[in-house]
C-alpha positions as CSV (number, residue, x, y, z in Angstrom):
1,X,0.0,0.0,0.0
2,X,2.9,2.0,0.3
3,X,4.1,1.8,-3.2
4,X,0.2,2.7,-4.1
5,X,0.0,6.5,-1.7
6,X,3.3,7.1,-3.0
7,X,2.3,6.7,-6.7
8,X,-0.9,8.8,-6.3
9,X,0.8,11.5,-4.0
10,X,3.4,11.8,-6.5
11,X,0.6,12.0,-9.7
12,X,-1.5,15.3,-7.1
13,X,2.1,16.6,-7.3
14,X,3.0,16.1,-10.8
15,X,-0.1,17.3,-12.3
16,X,-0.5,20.4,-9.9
17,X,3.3,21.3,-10.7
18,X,3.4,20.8,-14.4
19,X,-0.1,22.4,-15.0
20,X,0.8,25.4,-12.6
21,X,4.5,26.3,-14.1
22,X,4.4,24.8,-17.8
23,X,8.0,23.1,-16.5
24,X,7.6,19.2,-18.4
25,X,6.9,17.9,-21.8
26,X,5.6,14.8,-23.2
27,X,7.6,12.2,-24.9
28,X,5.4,9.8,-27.4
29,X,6.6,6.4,-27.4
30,X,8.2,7.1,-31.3
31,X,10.1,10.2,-29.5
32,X,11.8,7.9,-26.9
33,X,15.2,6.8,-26.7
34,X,16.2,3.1,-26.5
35,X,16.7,3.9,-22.6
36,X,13.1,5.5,-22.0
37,X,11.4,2.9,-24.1
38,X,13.0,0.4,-21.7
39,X,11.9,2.2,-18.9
40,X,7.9,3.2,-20.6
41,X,7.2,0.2,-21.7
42,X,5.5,2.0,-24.4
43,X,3.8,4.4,-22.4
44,X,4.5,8.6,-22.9
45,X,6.6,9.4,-21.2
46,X,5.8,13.1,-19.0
47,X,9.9,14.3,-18.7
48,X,10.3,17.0,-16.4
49,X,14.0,18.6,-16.0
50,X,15.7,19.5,-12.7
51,X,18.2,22.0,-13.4
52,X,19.9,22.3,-9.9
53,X,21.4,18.6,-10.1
54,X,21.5,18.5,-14.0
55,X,18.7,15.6,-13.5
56,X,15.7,14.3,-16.0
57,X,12.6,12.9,-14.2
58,X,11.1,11.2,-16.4
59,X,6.8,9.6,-15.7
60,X,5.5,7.2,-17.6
61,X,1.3,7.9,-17.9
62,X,-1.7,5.4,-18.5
63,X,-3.7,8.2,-19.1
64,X,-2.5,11.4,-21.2
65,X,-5.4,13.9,-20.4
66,X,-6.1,17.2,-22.6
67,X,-7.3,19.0,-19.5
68,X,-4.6,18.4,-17.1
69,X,-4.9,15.7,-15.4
70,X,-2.8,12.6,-15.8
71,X,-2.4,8.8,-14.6
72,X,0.6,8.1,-12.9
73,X,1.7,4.3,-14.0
74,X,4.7,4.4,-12.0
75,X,6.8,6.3,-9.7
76,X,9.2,8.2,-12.3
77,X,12.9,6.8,-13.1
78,X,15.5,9.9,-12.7
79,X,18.7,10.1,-15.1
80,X,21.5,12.3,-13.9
81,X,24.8,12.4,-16.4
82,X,23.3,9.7,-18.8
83,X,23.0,7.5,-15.3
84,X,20.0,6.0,-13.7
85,X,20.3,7.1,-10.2
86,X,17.4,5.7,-7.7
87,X,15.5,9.3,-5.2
88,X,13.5,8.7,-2.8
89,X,9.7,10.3,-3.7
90,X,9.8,12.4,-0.7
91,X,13.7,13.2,-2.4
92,X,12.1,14.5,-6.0
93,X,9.4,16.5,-4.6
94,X,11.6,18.1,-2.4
95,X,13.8,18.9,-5.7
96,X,11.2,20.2,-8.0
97,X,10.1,22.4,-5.1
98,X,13.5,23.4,-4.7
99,X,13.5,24.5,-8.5
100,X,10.2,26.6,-7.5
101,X,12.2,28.6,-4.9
102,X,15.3,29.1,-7.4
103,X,13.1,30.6,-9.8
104,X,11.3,32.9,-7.4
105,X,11.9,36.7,-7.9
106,X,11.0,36.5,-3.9
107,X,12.2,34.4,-0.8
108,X,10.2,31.6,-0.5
109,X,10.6,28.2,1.6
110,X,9.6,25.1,0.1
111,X,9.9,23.6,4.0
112,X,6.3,23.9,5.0
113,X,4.7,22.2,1.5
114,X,7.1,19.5,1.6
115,X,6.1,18.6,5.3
116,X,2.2,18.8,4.0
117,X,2.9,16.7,1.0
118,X,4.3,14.2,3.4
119,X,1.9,14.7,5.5
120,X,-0.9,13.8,3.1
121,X,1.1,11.2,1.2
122,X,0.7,9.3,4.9
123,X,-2.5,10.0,5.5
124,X,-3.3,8.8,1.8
125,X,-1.7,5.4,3.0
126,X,-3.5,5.4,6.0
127,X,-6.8,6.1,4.2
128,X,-6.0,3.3,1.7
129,X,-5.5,0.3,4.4
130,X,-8.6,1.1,5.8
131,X,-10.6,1.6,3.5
132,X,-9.0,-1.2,1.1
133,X,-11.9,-3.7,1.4
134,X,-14.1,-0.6,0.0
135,X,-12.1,0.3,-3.3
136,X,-14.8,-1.4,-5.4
137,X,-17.7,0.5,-3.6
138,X,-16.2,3.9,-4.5
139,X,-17.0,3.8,-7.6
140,X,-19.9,1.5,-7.5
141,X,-23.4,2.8,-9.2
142,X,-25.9,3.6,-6.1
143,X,-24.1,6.0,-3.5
144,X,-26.0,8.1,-0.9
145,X,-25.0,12.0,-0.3
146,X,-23.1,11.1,3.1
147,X,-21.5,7.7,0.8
148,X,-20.1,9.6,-1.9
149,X,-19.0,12.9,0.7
150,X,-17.2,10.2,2.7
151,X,-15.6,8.5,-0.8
152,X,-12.9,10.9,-1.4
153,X,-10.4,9.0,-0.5
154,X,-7.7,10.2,-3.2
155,X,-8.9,13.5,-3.0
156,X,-8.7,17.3,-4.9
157,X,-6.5,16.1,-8.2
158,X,-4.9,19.4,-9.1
159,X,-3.9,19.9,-5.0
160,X,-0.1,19.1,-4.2
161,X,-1.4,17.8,-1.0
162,X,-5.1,17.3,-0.9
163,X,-4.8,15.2,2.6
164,X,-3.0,17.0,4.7
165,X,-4.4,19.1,7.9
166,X,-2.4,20.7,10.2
167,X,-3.8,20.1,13.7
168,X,-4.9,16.7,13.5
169,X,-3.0,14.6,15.9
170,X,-3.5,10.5,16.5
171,X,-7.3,9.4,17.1
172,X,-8.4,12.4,15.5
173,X,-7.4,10.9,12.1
174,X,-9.8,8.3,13.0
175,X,-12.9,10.2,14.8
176,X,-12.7,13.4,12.2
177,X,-11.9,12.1,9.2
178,X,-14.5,11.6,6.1
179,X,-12.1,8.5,4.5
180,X,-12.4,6.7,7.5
181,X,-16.1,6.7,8.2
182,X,-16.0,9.0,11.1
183,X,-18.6,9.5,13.1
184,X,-19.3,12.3,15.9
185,X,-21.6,13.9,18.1
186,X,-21.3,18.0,18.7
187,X,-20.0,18.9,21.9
188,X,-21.9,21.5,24.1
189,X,-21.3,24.2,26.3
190,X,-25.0,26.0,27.8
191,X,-23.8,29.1,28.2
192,X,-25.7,32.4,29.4
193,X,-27.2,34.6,27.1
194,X,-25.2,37.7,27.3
195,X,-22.2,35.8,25.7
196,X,-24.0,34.9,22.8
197,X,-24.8,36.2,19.4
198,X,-26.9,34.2,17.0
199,X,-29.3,35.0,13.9
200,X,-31.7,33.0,11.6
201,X,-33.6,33.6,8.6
202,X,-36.5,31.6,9.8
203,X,-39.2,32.5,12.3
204,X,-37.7,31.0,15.1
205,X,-34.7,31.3,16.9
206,X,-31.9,28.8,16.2
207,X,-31.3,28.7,19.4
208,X,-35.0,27.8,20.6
209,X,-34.9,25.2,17.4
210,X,-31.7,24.2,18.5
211,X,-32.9,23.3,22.6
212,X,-36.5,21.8,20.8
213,X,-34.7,19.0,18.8
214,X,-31.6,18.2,20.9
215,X,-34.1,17.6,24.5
216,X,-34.7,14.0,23.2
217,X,-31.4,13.2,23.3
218,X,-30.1,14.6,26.7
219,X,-30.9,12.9,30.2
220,X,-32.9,13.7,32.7
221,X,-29.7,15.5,34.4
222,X,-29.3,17.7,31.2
223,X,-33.1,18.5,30.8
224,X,-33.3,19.3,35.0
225,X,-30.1,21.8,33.8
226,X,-32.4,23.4,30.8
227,X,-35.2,24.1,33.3
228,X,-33.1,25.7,35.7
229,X,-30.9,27.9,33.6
230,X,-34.0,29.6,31.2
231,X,-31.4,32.5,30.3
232,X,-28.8,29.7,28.8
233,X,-28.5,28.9,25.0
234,X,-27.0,25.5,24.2
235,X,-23.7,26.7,21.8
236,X,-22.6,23.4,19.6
237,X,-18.7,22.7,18.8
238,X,-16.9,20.8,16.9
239,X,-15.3,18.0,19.3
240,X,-11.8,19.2,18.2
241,X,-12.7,22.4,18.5
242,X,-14.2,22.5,22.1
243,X,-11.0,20.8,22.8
244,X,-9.3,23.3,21.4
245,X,-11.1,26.4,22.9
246,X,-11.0,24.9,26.2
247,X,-7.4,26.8,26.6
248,X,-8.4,29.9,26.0
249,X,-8.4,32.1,29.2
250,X,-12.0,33.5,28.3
251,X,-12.9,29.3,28.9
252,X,-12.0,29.0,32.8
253,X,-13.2,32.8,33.7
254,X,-16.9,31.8,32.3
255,X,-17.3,28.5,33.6
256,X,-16.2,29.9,37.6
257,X,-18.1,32.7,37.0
258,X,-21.1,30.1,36.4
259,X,-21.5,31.8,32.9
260,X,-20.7,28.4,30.6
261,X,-21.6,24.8,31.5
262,X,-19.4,22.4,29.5
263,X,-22.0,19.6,29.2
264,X,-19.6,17.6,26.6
265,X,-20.7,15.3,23.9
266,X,-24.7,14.6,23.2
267,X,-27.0,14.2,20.4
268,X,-26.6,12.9,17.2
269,X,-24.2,10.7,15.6
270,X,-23.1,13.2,12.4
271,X,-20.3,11.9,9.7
272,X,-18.0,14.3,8.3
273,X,-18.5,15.3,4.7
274,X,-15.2,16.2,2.3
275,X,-14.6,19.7,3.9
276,X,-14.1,17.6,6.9
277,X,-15.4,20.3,9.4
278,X,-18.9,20.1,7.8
279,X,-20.9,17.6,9.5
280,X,-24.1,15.3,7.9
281,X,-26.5,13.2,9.3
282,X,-29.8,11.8,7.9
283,X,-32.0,12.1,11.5
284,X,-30.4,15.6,12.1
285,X,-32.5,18.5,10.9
286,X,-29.8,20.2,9.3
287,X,-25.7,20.0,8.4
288,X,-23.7,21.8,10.7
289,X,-20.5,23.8,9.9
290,X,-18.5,24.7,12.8
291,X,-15.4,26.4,12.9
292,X,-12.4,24.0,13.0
293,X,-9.0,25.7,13.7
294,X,-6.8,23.1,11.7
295,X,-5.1,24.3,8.1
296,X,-6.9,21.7,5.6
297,X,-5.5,21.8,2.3
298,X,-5.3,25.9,2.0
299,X,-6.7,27.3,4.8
300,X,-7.5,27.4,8.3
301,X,-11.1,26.6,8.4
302,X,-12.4,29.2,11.0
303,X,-16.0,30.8,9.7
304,X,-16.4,34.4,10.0
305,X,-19.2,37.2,10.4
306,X,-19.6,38.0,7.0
307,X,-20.2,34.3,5.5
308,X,-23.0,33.8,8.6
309,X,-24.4,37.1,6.8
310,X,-23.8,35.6,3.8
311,X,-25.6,32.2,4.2
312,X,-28.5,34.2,6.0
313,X,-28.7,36.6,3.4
314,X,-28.6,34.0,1.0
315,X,-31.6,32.3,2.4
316,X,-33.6,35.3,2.5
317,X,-33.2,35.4,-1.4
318,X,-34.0,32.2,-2.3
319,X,-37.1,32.2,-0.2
320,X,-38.1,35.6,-1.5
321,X,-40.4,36.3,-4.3
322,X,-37.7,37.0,-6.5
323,X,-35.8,33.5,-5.3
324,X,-39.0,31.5,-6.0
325,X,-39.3,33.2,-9.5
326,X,-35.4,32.5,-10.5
327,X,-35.9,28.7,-9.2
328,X,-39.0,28.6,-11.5
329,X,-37.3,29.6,-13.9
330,X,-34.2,27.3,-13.5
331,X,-35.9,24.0,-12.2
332,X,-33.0,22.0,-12.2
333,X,-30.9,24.6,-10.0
334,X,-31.6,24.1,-6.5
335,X,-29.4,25.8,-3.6
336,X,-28.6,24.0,-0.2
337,X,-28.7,27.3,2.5
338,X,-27.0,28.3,5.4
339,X,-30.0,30.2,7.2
340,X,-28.8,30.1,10.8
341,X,-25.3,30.8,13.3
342,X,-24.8,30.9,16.6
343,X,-21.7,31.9,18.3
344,X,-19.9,33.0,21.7
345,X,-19.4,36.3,22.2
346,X,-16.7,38.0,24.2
347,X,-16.8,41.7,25.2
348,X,-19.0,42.1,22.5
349,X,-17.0,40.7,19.8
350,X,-18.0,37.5,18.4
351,X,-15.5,34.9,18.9
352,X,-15.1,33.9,14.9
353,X,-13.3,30.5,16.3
354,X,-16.8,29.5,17.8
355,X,-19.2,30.1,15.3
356,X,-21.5,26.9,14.1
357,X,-23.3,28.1,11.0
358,X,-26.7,25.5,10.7
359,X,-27.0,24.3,6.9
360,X,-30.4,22.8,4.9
361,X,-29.9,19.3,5.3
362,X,-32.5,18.0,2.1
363,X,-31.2,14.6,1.6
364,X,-33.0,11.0,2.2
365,X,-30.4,7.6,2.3
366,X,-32.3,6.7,-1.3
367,X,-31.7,9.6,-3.0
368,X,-28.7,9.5,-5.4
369,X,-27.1,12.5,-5.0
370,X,-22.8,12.6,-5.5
371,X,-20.5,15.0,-4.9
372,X,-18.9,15.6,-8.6
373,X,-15.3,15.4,-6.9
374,X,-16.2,11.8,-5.5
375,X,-17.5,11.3,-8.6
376,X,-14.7,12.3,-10.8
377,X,-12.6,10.3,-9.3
378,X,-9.9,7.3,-10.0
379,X,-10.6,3.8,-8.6
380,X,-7.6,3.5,-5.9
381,X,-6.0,0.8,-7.8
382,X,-7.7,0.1,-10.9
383,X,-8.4,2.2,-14.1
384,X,-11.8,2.9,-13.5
385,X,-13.9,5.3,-12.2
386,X,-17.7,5.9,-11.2
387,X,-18.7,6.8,-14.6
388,X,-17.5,3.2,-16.3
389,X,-20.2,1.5,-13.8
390,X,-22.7,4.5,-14.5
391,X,-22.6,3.9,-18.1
392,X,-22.8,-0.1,-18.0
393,X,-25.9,0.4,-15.9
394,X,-27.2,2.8,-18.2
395,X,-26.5,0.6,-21.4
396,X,-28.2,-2.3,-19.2
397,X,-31.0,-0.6,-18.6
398,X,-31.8,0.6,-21.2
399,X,-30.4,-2.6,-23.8
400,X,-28.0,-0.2,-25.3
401,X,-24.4,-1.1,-27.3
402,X,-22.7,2.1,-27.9
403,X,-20.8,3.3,-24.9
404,X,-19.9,6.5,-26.9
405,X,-23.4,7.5,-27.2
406,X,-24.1,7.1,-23.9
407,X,-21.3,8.8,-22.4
408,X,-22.0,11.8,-24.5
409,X,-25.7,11.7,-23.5
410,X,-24.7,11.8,-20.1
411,X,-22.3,14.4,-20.8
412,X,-24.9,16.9,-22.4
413,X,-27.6,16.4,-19.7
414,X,-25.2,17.5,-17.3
415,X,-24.8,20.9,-19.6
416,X,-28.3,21.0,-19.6
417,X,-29.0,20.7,-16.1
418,X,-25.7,22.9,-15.2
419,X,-24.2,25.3,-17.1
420,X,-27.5,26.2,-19.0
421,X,-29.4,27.6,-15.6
422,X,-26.2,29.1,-14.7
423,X,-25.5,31.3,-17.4
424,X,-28.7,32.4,-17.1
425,X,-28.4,33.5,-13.6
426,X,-25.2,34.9,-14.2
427,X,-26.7,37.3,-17.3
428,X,-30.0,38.3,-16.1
429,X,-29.5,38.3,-12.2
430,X,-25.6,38.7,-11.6
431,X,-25.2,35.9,-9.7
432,X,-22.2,33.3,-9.7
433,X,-20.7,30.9,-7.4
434,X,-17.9,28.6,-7.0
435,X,-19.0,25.7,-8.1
436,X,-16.0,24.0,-7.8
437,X,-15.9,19.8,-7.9
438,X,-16.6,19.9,-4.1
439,X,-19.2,22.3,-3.7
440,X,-20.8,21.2,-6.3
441,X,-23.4,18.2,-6.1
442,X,-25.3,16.4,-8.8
443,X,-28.4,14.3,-8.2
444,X,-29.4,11.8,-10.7
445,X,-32.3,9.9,-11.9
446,X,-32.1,6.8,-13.5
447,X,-28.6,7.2,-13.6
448,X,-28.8,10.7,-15.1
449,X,-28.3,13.9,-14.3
450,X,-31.2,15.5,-12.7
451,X,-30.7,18.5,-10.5
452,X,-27.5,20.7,-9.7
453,X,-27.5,21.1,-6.2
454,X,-25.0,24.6,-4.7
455,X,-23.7,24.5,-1.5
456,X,-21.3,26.5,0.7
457,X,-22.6,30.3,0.6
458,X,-19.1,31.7,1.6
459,X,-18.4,31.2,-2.5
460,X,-21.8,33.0,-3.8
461,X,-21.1,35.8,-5.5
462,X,-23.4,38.8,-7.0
463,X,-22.0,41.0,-9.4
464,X,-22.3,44.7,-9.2
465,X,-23.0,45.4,-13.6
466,X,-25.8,43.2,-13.4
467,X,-27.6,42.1,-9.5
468,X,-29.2,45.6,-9.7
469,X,-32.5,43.5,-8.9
470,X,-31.3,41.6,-6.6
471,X,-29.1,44.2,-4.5
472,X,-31.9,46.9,-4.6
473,X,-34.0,44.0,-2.3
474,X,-31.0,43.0,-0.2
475,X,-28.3,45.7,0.2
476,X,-26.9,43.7,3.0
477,X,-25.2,41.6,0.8
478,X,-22.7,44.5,-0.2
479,X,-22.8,46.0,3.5
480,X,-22.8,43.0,5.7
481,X,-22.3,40.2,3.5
482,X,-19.0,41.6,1.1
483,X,-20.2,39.2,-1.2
484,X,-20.5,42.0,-4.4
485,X,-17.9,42.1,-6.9
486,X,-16.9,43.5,-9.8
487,X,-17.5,41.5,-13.4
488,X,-13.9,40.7,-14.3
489,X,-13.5,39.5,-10.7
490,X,-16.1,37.2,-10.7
491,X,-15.7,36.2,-14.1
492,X,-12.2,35.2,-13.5
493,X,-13.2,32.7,-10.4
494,X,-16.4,32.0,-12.4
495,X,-14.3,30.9,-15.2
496,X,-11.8,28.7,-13.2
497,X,-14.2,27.2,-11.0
498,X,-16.7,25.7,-12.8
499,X,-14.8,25.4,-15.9
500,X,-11.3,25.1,-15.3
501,X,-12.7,23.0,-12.5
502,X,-15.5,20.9,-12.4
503,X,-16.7,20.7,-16.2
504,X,-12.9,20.1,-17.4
505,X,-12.5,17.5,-14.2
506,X,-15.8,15.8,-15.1
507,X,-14.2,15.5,-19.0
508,X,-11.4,14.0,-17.5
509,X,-13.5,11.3,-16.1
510,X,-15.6,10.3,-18.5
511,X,-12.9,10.1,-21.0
512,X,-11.0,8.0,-18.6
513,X,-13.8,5.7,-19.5
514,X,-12.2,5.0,-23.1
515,X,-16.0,5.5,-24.0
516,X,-15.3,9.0,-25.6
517,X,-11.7,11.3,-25.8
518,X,-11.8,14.5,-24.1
519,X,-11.5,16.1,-27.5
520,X,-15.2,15.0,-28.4
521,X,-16.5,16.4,-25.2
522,X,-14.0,19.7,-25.5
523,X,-16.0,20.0,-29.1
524,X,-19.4,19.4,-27.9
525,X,-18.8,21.8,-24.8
526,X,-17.5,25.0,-27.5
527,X,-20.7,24.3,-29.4
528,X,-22.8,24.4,-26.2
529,X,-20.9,27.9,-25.1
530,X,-21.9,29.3,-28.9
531,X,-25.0,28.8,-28.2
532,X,-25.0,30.9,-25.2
533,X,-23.2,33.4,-26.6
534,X,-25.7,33.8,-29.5
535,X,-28.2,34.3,-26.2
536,X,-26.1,36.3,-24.4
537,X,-23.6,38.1,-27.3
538,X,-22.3,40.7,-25.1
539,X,-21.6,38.4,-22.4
540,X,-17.4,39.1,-21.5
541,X,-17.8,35.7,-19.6
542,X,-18.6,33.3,-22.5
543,X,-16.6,35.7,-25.2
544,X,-13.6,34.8,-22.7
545,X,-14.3,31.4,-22.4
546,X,-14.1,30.9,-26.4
547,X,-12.2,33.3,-28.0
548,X,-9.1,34.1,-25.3
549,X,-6.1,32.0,-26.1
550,X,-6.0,31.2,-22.1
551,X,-7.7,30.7,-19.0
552,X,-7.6,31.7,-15.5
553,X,-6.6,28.7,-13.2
554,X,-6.0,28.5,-9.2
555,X,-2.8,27.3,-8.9
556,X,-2.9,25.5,-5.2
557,X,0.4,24.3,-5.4
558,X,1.8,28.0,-5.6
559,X,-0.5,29.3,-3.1
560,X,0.3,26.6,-0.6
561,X,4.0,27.9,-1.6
562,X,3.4,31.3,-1.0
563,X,1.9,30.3,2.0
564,X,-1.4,32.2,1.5
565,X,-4.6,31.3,3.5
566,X,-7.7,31.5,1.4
567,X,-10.3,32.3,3.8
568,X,-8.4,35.5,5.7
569,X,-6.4,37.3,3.0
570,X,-8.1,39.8,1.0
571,X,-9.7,38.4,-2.0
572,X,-7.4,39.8,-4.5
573,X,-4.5,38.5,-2.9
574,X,-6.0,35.4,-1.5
575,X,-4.8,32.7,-4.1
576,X,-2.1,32.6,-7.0
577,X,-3.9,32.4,-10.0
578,X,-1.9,31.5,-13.9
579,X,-3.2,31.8,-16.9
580,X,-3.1,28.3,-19.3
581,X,-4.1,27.2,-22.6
582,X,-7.1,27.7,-23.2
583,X,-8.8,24.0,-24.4
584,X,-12.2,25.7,-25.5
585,X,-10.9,28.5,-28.0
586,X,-12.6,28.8,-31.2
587,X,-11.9,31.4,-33.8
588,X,-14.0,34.3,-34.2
589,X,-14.7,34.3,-37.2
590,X,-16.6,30.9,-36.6
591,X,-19.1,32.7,-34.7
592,X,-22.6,33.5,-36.1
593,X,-24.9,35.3,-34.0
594,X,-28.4,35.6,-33.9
């Protein structure tokens, strides 16, 4: 297992690096020496130089992708003077990181991503053992929404280190993590009034709510304590985190004061979905999203004031007049909310490291709905993904033969369902979001795309040219909320997200199959986009997306290296972001409009 986490740590690497610095060039199997053709086997041969110790790397790929991501079929030979000379994995990563820091115009240390990628390289091996009797279930047809949130095993394939999290020690790999099945219940403090803050966009409090649902699960100590402290409001915690808070100074002076009761674990039994700090359960009536104060993947996952506003806000709209309308009018576009928060408040500030934001939770065990990222993604150890069982169930069903037509059925349903209703509210509503692989969840019917399903409100956008409508009814989303930007803004993360993102990730995939190359769905996905532009011809968005010779990517392997943090920088200088080929370019001159 070993040999298998260092192979696909290495191909997160790999792809992130090449993608993100252009450094690496194919070799086809006519292009190879007698030496590399030993060594591929016939394979291409990805050959990446590093300069510092006059070195070749060179990676043999079972899968060449147009998009960006490749299969790893090995761990990569290295040739130094003419010699084969035998690094360590942890050895070339800590090279090719070195040639990052060489090539910087600023000081940068490649210390920090080289312990993460390490870091998540174990874990990956970790996750593997136990979940090695499962591989074939990963990928399998039927998946619940808590099945497929707790299937990422391999996780973010563009990330240089998609496993790592900075704060987990020992059991808490176990208890916490998504990969291993965790389970948990929210910890409690009751705390007195005056050190809260809270807000819903329901009727009810989300504290009242929260004490109505919970009382069947405390004990008859727990419900005396309810009944005798009237001015208390139960605050939940992530288990790590109430561990965590517990030494803050604030902690001790409540509880002698008699201001905080630290009741400790009760309630349900939640599992933790991919962002590991959000938290599912069927019985539960809704996700939770506490703050977790441990670095995962890019960031230190702490909520703050303005995405509570944000999801509240968000609510608001959707349950509006205008909401109702703009789901009417995109019926396969459905939103999961964040209406409520709840938090400790110290001195009048609210404590951002204790915030619990309560999230929709719409989902049934029956009903198929897949996070794309768990969907999109490799079989451990086999070349296979979801979409190969998918399509054989499809072409069971329905006693078809040609895979090719399937798959690009599939394919243009997804469009259908997706980016249709998006550009749409994009252009006549200015709003976006970033509907990324992971935020992003797709339910099907009969094996088919059905209805998009948006989550995580910290990533809604509205854009100030055109969510006149929509700002003139809530002006709290500028004020309170922050979440208004300008059109090239959020058409750059627009772009990147659900294009350079999920729809090239989910080409990827399906033409991993074999079924059908990424080229036919590339050319079926410009046709699509020419259609929208002859809707929307003005649109900067789709005229970018056709006609600019590249595109906007995040490049996490360079904002882990410039040791950025996503969620607390300001948004302009939150991420690295390069500009690559651009796979959907058409010429202009192709273009007829209506």
């Amino acid at each position: 297992m070993q040999q298998l986490a260092n192979r696909l740590a290495m191909q997160h690497f790999i792809n992130a690096y090449t993608q993100e610095t252009g450094k690496g060039y194919l070799l086809q199997d006519e292009q190879q020496s007698s030496q590399q053709h030993a060594f591929s086997q016939g394979l291409t041969l990805l050959s990446i130089p590093i300069y510092a110790i006059q070195a070749q790397c060179y990676f043999p790929l079972s899968y060449v992708s147009r998009v960006g991501r490749h299969r790893l079929a090995d761990l990569p030979q290295v040739i130094i003077h003419g010699q084969i000379k035998t690094l360590s994995p942890i050895t070339v990563i800590g090279l090719l990181l070195e040639e990052l820091v060489l090539d910087s115009s600023i000081p940068l240390d490649a210390a920090s991503l080289l312990e993460k990628w390490i870091q998540s390289r174990d874990a990956l091996q970790q996750f593997l053992v136990q979940r090695e009797d499962d591989f074939d279930d990963l990928v399998k047809v039927g998946q619940s929404f808590i099945e497929t949130e707790q299937a990422l095993i391999l996780g973010h394939s563009m990330h240089p280190a998609p496993k790592s999290r900075a704060g987990f020690v020992h059991e808490d790999w176990l208890k916490f993590s998504p990969e291993h099945k965790g389970k948990t219940q929210l910890h409690y403090w009751l705390v007195h009034q005056d050190y809260i803050s809270e807000c819903s966009a329901t009727d009810e409090s989300i504290s009242t709510q929260l004490k109505a649902a919970l009382q069947w699960y405390l004990s008859e100590h727990d419900l005396n304590l309810l009944k005798t402290h009237t001015e208390y409001k139960l605050l939940p915690l992530h288990p790590w985190q109430a561990r965590y808070l517990q030494s803050k100074s604030w902690f001790e002076r409540l509880k002698q004061i008699g201001q905080l009761i630290d009741l400790g674990l009760r309630g349900w039994q939640f599992s933790p979905t991919t962002s590991i700090r959000t938290l599912a359960s069927f019985n539960a009536p809704w996700m939770v999203k506490p703050s977790l104060s441990v670095m995962i993947t890019n960031s230190i996952r702490v909520n703050l004031a303005k995405e509570c506003h944000r999801g509240e806000l968000t609510h608001r709209l959707w349950h509006s007049e205008l909401g109702q309308n703009i789901l009417k009018q995109c019926p396969s576009l459905k939103a999961v909310n964040d209406p409520a928060w709840i938090a400790l408040k110290i001195d009048d500030d609210m404590v951002n490291e204790s915030i619990c934001i309560f999230r929709d939770q719409p989902f049934h065990p029956q009903q198929q709905v897949t996070c794309i990222a768990s969907l999109c993604q490799d079989h451990p150890s086999k070349s296979l993904n979801r979409f190969n069982a998918l399509f054989a169930k499809i072409a069971k069903t329905n006693s078809e033969t040609d895979f090719s037509d399937i798959a690009l059925d599939w394919f243009n349903r997804f469009l259908e369902v997706s980016l249709q209703p998006l550009m749409y509210v994009y252009h006549r509503y200015g709003m976006a979001f970033e509907s990324h692989q992971q935020n992003v969840l797709l339910e099907l019917e009969n094996h088919f795309p059905k209805t998009l399903w948006l989550r995580d409100n910290q990533g809604f956008y509205y854009i100030e040219e055109f969510a006149t409508e929509i700002l003139q009814a809530l002006p709290e989303l500028k004020e309170k909320a922050f979440a208004v930007g300008p059109k090239d803004f959020v058409d750059e993360r627009f772009s990147y997200y659900f294009f350079g993102n999920t729809l090239f990730g989910m080409i990827n995939a399906i033409g991993a199959t074999g079924y059908i190359t990424e080229d036919e769905l590339l050319e079926h996905s410009k046709t699509f986009l020419q259609v929208q532009l002859q809707q929307y011809p003005d649109s900067t968005l789709l005229q970018g997306l056709l006609f600019n010779p590249t595109l906007p990517y995040k490049g996490n392997l360079l904002t882990r290296l410039h040791e950025l943090d996503e969620l607390i920088a300001p948004v302009e200088n939150q991420s690295v972001y390069v500009q690559l080929p651009n796979p959907l370019r058409i010429s202009q001159k192709d273009v007829s409009y209506a």
